[in-house]
N, C-alpha and C positions, 0 to 999 in steps of 0.2 A: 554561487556554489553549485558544483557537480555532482549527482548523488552515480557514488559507483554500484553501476546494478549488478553489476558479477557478484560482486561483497556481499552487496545485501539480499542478493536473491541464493547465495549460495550452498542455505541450511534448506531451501524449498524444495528441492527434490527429497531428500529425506524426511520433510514433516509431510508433505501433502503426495511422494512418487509412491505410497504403498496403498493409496486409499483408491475406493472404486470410483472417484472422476479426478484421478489425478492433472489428467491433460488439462484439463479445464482449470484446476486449483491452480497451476502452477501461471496457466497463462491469462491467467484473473491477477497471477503476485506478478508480474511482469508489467501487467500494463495498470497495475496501483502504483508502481514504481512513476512509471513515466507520467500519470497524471500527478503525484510529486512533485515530480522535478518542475512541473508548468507551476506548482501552487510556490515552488522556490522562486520560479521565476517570475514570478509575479510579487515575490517578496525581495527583489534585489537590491530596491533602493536601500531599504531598514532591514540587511543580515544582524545588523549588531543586537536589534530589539527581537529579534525574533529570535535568535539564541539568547538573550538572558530570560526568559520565557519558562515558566516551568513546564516540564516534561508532560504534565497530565494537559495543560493548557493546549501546548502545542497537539499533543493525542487529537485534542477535541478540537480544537482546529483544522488539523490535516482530515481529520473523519467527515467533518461535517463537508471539506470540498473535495472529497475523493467519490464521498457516497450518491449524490445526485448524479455524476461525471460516468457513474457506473453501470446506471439502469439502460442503457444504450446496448450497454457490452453483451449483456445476454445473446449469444448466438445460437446454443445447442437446443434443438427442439424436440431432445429426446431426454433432459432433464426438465423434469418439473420448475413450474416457477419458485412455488416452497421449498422445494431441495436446494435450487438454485440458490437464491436468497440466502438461507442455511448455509452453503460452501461459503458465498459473498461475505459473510459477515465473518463466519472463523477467518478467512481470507485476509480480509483487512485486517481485523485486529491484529493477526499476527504480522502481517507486513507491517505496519504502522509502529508497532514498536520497533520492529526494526530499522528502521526511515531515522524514529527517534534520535533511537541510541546512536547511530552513526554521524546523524548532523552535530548532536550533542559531544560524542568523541573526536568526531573531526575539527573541534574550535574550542 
């Protein structure tokens, strides 16, 4: 399965382009996107078990291997670590359901 990041990333500019680190927000929901598509692709053999899956499962699934994958990413060292963190977590959540709904709609 392909996750279409245009799709999914395409409410991102409007939730996170008005806040004061949107650069950052947005390019935090880009590359949640693309460690996605690695946890998909690690899930290619059993798509079928992984979509009958309930939505909060899979939530907590995609969270728990998006979230280690992400301590890395921190590059701005003019954002605090706690702010940071703070962006990260609204960040995911909201991409993450996004992620959801789409694999969930797309099958």
């Amino acid at each position: 399965m392909k996750l279409d990041k245009f799709k999914i990333l395409s409410e991102a500019n409007e939730k996170f382009g008005t806040s004061r680190f949107s650069k950052e927000s947005i390019s935090l929901s880009e590359r949640c996107v693309d460690i996605a598509q690695d946890w998909l692709d690690d899930h290619k053999d059993n798509h079928e078990t992984l979509i009958n899956k309930d939505a909060q499962i899979l939530q907590k699934e995609l969270k728990n291997y998006i979230r280690p994958r992400i301590v890395k990413y921190k590059k701005s060292k003019f954002i605090p670590t706690v702010v940071w963190w703070w962006i990260a977590q609204i960040v995911i959540n909201w991409i993450i359901d996004r992620i959801i709904d789409y694999i969930l709609k797309s099958h």
